[in-house]
C-alpha positions as CSV (number, residue, x, y, z in Angstrom):
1,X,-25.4,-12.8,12.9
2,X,-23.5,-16.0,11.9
3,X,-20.2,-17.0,13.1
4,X,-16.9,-18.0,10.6
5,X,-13.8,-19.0,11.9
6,X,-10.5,-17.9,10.2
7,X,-6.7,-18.1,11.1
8,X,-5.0,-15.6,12.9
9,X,-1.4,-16.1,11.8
10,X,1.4,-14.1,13.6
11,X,5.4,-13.8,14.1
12,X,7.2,-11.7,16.2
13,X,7.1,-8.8,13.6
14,X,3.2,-9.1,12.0
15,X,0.2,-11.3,11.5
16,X,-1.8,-12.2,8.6
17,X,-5.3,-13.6,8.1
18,X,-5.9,-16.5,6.3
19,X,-9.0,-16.5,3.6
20,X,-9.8,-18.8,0.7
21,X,-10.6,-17.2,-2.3
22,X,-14.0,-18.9,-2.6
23,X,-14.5,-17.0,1.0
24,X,-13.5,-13.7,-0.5
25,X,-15.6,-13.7,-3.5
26,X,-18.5,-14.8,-1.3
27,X,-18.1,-12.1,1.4
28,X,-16.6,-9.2,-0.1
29,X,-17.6,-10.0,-4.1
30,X,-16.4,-11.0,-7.5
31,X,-13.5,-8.3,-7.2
32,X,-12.4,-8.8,-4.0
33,X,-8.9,-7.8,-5.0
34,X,-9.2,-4.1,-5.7
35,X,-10.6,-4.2,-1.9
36,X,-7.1,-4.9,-0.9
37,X,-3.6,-4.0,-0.9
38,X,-0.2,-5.9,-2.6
39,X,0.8,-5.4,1.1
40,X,-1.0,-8.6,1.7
41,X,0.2,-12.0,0.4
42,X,-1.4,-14.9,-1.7
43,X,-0.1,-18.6,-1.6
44,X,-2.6,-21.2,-3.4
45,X,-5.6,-20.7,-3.3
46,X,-5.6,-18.9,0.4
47,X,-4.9,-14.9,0.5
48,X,-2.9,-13.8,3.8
49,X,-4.3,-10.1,4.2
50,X,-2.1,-8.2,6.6
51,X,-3.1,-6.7,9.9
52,X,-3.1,-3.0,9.7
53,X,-5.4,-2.0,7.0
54,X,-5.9,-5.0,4.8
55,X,-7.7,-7.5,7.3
56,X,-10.0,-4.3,9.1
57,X,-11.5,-4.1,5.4
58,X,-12.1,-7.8,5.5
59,X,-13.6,-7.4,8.9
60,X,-16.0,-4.6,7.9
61,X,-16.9,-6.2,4.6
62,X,-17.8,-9.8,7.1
63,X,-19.6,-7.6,9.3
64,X,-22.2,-5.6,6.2
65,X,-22.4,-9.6,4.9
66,X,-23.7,-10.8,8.4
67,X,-20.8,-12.2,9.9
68,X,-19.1,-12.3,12.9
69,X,-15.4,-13.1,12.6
70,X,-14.5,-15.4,14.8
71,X,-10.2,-15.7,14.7
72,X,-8.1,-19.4,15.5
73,X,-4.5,-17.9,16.6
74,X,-1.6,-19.2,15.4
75,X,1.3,-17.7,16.8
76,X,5.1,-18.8,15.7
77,X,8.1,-17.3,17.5
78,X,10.4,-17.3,14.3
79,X,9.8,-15.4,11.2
80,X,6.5,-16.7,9.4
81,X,6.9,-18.1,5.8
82,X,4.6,-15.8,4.3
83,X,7.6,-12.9,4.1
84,X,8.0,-15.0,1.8
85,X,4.5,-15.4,-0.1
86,X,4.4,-13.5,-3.2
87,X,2.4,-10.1,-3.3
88,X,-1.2,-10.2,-3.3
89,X,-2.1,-9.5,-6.7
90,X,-4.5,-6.3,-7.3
91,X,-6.7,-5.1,-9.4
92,X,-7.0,-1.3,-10.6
């Protein structure tokens, strides 16, 4: 099974994890975003998928693509900029 690195990104009240888009469309497919929920956020080019039920899907779709998640935490004790993020945007 190969091995990808991603951030871990948490505050004291949640955590995100930080995927490109290019990584996205390569692991989970060309409509990635119906996979996932506006409870995530997207800044760039880089989606933020939250910890409770957003980032397991990623996690399961890595794992049926052959790859091990391997996580880089990032911790900050104040509230994380990407409250502020906009919404992830879905598709239907």
């Amino acid at each position: 099974m190969k091995t990808l690195a991603f951030d871990f990104i948490s505050d004291p009240g949640h955590g995100w994890v930080k995927v490109s888009f290019t990584q996205l469309v390569r692991i989970v497919g060309p409509d990635w975003r119906s996979t996932f929920s506006s409870c995530s956020f997207e800044r760039g080019e880089h989606a933020y998928l939250e910890e409770d039920s957003d980032a397991p899907r990623f996690v399961k779709a890595c794992q049926a693509a052959g790859i091990e998640p391997r996580w880089r935490m990032r911790y900050s004790e104040r509230e994380s900029r990407i409250h502020n993020y906009p919404s992830l945007q879905t598709s239907a």
